[in-house]
C-alpha positions in Angstrom: 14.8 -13.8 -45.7 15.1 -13.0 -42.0 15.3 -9.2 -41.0 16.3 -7.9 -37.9 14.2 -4.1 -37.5 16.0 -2.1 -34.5 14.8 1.5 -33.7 15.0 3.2 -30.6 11.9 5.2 -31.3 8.8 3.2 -29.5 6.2 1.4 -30.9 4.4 3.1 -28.4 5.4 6.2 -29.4 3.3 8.2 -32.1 6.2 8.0 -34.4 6.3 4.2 -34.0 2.9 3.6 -34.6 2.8 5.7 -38.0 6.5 5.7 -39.2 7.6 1.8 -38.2 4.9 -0.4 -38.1 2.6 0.5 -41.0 5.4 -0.5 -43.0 7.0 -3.9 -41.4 3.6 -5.2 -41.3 2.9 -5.0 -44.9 6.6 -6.3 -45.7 6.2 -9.1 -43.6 3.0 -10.0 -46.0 5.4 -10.5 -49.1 7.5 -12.8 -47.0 10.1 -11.3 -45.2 10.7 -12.6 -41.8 10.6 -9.9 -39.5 12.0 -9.0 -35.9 11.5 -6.2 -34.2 13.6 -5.0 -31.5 12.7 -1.4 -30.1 13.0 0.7 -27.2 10.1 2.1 -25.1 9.3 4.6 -22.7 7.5 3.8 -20.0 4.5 6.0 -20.1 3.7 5.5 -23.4 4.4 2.0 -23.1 1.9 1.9 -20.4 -1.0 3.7 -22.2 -0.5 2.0 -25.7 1.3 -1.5 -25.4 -2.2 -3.4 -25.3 -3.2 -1.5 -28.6 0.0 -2.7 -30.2 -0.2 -6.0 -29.2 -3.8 -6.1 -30.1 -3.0 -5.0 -33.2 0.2 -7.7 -33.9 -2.5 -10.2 -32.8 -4.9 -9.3 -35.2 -2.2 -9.3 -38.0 -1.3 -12.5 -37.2 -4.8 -13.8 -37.5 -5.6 -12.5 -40.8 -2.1 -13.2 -42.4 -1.3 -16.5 -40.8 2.0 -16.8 -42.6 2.9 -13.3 -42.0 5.8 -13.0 -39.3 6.2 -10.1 -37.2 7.4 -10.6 -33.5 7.8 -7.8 -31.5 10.8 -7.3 -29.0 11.5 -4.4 -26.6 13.9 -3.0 -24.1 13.2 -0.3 -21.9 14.4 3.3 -22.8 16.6 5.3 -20.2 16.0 8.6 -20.0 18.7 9.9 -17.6 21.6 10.8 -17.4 22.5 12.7 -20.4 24.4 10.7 -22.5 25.0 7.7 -20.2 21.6 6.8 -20.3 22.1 6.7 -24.6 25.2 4.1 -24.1 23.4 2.0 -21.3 20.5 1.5 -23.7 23.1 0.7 -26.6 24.5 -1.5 -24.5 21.4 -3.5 -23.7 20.2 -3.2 -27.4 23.0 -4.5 -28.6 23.0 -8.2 -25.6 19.4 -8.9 -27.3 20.2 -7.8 -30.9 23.3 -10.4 -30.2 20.6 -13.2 -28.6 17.7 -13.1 -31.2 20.6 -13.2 -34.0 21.7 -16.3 -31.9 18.6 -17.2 -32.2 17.3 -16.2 -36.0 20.2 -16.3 -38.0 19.3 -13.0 -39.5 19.9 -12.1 -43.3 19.8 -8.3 -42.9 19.7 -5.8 -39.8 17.5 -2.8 -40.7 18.9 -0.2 -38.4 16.3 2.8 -38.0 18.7 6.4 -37.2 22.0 6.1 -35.7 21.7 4.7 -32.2 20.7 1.7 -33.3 23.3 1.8 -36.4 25.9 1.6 -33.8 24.8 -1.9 -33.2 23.8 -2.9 -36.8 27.6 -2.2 -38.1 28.9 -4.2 -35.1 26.7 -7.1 -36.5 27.2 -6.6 -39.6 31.4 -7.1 -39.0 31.6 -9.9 -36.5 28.8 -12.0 -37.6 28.5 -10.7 -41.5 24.7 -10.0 -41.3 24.1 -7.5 -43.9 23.5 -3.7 -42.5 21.1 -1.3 -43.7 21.5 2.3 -42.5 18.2 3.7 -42.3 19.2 7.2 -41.2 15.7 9.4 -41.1 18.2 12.6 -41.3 21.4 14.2 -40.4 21.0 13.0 -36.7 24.5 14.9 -35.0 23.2 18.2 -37.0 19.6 17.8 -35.7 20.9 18.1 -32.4 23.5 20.9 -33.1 20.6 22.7 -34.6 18.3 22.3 -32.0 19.9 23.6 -29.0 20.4 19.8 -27.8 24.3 20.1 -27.9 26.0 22.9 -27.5 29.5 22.6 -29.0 30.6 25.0 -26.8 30.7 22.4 -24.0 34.0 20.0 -24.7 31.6 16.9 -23.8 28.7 17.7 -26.3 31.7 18.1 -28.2 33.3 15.2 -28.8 29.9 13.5 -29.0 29.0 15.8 -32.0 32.5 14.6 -33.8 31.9 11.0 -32.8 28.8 10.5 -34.2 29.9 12.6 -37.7 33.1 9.9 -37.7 30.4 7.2 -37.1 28.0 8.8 -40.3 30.8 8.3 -42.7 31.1 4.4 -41.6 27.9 3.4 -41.7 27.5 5.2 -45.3 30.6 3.4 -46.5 29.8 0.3 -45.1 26.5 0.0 -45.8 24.8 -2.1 -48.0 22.1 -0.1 -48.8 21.3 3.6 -47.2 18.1 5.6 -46.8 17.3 9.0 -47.3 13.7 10.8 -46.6 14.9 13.4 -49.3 16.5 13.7 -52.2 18.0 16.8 -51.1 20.2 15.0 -49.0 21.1 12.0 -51.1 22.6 14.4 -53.6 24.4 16.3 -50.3 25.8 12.9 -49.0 27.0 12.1 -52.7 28.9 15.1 -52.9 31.0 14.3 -49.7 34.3 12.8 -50.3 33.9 8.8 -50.6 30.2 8.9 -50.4 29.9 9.5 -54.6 28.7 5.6 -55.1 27.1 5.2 -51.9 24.1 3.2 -53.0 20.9 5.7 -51.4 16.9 5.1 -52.2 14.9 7.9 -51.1 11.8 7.2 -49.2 9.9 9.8 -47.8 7.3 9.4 -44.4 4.7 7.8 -46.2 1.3 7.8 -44.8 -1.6 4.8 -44.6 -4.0 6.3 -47.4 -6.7 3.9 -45.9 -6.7 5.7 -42.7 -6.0 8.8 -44.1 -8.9 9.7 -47.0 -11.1 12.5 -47.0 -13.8 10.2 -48.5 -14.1 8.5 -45.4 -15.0 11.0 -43.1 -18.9 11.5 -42.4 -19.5 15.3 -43.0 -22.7 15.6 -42.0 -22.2 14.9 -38.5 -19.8 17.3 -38.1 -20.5 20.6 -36.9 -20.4 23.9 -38.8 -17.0 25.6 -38.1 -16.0 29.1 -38.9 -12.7 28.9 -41.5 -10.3 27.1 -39.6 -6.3 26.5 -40.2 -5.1 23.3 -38.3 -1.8 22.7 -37.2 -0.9 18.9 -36.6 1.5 17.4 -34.4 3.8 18.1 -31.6 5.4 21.9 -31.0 8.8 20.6 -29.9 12.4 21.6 -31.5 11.8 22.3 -35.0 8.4 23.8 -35.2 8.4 27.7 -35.1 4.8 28.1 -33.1 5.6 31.8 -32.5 6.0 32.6 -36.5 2.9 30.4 -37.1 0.9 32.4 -34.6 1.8 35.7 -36.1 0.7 34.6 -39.5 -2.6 33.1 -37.8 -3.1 37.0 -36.5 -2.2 38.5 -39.6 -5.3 35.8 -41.2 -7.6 37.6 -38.4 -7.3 41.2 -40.3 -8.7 39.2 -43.2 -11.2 36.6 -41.5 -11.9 37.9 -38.2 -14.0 34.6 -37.4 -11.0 32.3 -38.2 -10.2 29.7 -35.7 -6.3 27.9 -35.4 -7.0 25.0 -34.6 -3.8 22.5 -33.1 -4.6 18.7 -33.0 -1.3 17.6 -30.6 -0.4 16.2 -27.4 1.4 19.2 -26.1 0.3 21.0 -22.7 -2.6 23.3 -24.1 -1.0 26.5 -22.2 2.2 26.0 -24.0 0.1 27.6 -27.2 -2.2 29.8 -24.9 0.4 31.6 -23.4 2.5 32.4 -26.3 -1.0 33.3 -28.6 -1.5 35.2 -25.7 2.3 37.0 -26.2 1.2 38.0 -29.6 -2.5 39.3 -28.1 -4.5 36.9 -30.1 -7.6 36.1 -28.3 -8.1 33.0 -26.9 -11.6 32.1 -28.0 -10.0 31.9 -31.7 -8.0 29.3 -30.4 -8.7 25.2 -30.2 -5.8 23.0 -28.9 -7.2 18.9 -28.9 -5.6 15.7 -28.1 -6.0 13.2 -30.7 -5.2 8.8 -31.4 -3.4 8.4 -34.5 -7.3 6.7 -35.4 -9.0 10.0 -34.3 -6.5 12.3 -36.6 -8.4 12.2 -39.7 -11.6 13.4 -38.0 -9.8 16.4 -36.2 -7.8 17.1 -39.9 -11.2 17.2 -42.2 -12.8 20.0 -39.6 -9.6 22.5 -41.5 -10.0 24.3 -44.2 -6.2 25.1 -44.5 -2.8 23.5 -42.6 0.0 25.2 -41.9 3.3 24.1 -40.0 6.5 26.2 -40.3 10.1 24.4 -39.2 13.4 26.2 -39.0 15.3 26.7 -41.8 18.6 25.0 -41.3 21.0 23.0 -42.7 20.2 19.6 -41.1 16.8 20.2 -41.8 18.1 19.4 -45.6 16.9 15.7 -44.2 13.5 16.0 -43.3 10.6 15.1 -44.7 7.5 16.2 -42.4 4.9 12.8 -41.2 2.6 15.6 -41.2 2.9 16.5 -44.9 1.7 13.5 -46.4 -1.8 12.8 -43.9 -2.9 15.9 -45.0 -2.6 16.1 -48.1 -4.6 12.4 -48.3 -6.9 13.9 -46.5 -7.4 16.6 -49.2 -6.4 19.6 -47.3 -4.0 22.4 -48.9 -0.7 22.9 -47.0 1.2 26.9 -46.0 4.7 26.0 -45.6 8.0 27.4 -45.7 10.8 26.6 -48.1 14.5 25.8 -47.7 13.4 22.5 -45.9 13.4 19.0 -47.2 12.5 18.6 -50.5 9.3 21.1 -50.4 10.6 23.4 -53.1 10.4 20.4 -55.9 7.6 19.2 -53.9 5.8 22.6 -54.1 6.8 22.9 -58.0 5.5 19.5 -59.2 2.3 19.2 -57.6 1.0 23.0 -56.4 -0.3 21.6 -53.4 -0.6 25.6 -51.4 1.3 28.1 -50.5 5.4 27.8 -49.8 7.0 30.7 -48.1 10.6 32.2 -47.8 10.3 34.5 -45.2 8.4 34.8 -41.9 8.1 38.7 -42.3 4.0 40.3 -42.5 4.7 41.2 -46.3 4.9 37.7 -47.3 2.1 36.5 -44.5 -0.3 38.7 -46.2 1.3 37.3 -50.1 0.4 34.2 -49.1 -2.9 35.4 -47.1 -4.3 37.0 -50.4 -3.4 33.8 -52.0 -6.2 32.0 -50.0 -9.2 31.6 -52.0 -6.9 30.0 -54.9 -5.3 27.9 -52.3 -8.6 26.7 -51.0 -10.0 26.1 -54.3 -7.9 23.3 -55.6 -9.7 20.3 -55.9 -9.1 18.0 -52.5 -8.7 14.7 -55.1 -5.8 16.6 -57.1 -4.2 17.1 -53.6 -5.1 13.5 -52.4 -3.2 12.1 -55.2 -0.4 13.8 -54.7 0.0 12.0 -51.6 -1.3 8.4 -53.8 1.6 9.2 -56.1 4.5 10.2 -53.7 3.8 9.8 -49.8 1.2 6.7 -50.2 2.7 3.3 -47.8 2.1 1.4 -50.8 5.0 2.9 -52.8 7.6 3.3 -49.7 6.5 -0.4 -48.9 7.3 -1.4 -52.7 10.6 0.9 -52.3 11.8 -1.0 -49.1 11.1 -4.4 -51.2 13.3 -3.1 -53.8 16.3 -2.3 -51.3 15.9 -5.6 -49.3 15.8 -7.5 -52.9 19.0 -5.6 -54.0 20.6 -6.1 -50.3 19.4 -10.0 -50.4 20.0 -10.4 -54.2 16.8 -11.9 -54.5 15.7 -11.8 -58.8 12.5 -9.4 -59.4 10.8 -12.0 -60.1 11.4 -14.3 -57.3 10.8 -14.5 -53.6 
C-alpha cells in the first residue's frame, strides 16, 4: 500500500502545514506507505523546514512503523507560466525516480499541477491516480483577476487546463471535492454523471484547536473584539468586512477588529483608514499555526467575507472549521461553498446575502443571540463535520475503494 502524495503547495507553507500534513501523518499510522513529493518556496522554506523536519522526526519516533518520507523540489516563481511548466517538468523527473524506486500503488495528486503528472503516471506505468482537486482551479484564476481571457495566452491556458479537468475526472479512480456543492455541479456535466466523488471538506486538528485548552486567566481583559483570520489575498473582500466592522462601532463604540495574518499591517491600516475607521480600534498580529488558537480565543465574534462567484462553488474555508473548534460564532456571506446547508444544519452565526448597511446592521442586531450560543454546540459542529479524524477516516475509505482492500482488512 505505497502512495505517492504530490502537491505543489509547500510544506513550509501555512497551507501545507494545516491542509497536507495533519492528514498523511495520521494515514501513514494505519499503514499506508507514504511519499511525499512537494514544492517549496524558498523563504518559507528557510524559516520553517527545521520545524518540519523536526516534526517528521518526532513522528517517526513515536510511530516507528509509521512511514512518511518527505521529498521536495524547489518552486519557481518567474516567469509567468514558464516557471509553472519548468516546475512540472522537474516534478514530474522525481515523481518518475521515486516510482522507480517505490513501486507505488496510488499517486495522490493534490490540485491540478500536480494532476498533470499523476495522469501521466497513471497511463504509462498503471499506478492508480487520485485527483484531489481542492476546487475549480482554471475558474479560481479567471475569477481572481490572475488570467485575463482577454489576453490570447491566458487564453489558451484557461481552455487547456478546462480540457485537462474533464480527463483527470474521467480517468480517475477516485475524485475529491471540498463541497458537495460542487460534486453535484461536476455530476451534472456531460460524462461526469458516475464520476466516483467523496466530499472532504478542510478539516481542522481539534487537539490543537479547542477552546478548553486555552488558559483564560492569563489573558488580558479585551473590549468586544471581532477577529478576522488568515491572509487578505484574492478572495477575501477586506473593504466590505471593514465597513461592517464600522457599522459594529455605531453599536459598540469600544469594539476592536482584530486580524491574526501574515499580511503587511498597512495593507489593513490604510484601507480602515479609506473608510475613516480609527486606527486605535484596529489590531493586525502575526501568528504560528501553534500560536493561532491563543490569538482566536481573545474574539468574541469572527467574520471573513469571500466573493461570491461561481468557482467559489468549490471552496470550503481552513478558516471555518479552527474556529468553530475553538467555540467562536462565525458572520459570513452565502452563495459560497456549502455555507448555506452548513448555516441551516448547525446555526453556527450569522450568514449574509448582501454587503449593503441594511443587512450589516440585520446581522449586527442579531449579535447578542449570535454570541450567546453555547461555544460546546459550536465546537461540535466542527467534531462532527470539519474534525481530522473524519476527513482522515474519509481518505481511508477512498484509498480502500482505489486499493480494493476489504473493510475489514489492511
Amino acid at each position: 500500500m505505497k502512495i505517492l502524495y504530490l502537491s505543489y503547495d509547500g510544506m513550509t507553507d501555512p497551507l501545507g502545514q494545516s491542509q497536507v500534513l495533519p492528514y498523511l501523518l495520521e494515514l501513514s499510522k494505519l499503514g499506508y506507505q507514504i511519499t511525499l513529493l512537494s514544492t517549496e518556496k524558498a523563504q518559507n522554506f528557510q524559516l520553517r523546514s527545521a520545524t518540519i523536519q523536526g516534526l517528521l522526526e518526532e513522528h517517526r519516533q513515536q510511530n516507528p512503523e509509521a512511514v512518511l518520507d518527505w521529498h521536495y523540489i524547489s518552486y519557481t516563481k518567474k516567469p509567468p507560466v514558464l516557471s509553472t511548466l519548468k516546475d512540472v517538468k522537474t516534478l514530474r523527473k522525481k515523481a518518475f525516480q521515486l516510482h522507480q524506486k517505490h513501486q507505488f500503488d496510488v499517486v495522490h495528486c493534490r490540485s491540478y499541477v500536480t494532476s498533470l503528472v499523476g495522469l501521466q503516471m497513471k497511463k504509462k506505468l498503471g499506478v492508480r491516480f487520485i485527483f484531489d482537486m481542492r476546487g475549480f482551479w482554471a475558474n479560481e484564476r479567471v475569477d481572481g483577476g490572475l488570467w485575463n481571457l482577454s489576453n490570447p495566452v491566458f487564453r489558451v491556458i484557461y481552455n487547456y487546463f478546462k480540457r485537462k479537468e474533464r480527463h483527470f475526472l474521467v480517468a480517475a479512480d477516485y475524485t475529491i471535492s471540498l463541497t458537495k456543492n460542487a460534486k453535484d455541479e461536476i455530476q451534472n456535466w456531460p460524462g461526469c454523471r458516475k464520476t466516483p466523488i467523496e466530499v472532504i471538506p478542510c478539516c481542522v486538528d481539534t487537539e490543537l484547536f479547542d477552546y478548553q485548552k486555552v488558559n483564560r486567566f492569563l489573558m488580558p481583559h479585551h473590549p468586544f473584539t471581532i477577529s478576522y483570520l488568515g491572509s487578505i489575498g484574492t478572495w477575501y473582500m477586506l473593504e466590505e468586512m471593514l465597513r461592517f466592522f464600522k457599522r459594529v462601532l455605531l453599536f459598540y463604540p469600544n469594539a476592536q477588529f482584530l486580524f491574526i495574518t501574515t499580511e503587511p499591517p498597512h495593507l489593513i491600516y490604510d484601507q480602515a483608514k479609506k473608510l475613516d475607521i480609527p486606527e486605535t480600534h484596529i489590531k493586525v498580529e502575526k501568528a504560528e499555526r501553534k500560536e493561532v488558537p491563543d490569538k482566536l480565543a481573545q474574539s468574541d465574534i469572527s467574520l471573513f467575507f469571500i466573493k461570491p462567484l461561481y468557482s467559489k462553488k468549490a471552496s470550503s474555508a481552513t478558516k471555518m472549521g479552527e474556529i468553530l473548534a475553538m467555540g467562536i460564532p462565525i458572520i459570513t456571506n452565502n452563495n459560497v461553498g456549502d455555507h448555506q446547508m452548513l448555516f441551516e444544519k448547525y446555526q453556527f452565526g450569522s450568514l449574509i446575502d448582501k454587503f449593503d448597511d441594511a443587512t450589516f446592521d440585520y446581522a449586527i442586531d442579531q449579535l447578542p443571540a449570535t454570541r450567546g450560543i453555547a461555544k460546546e454546540k459550536l465546537r461540535n459542529a466542527a467534531l462532527e463535520y470539519y474534525s481530522l479524524k473524519k476527513g482522515v477516516n474519509l481518505y481511508d475509505k477512498v484509498y480502500r475503494e482505489v486499493l480494493d482492500i476489504p473493510v475489514n482488512d489492511r
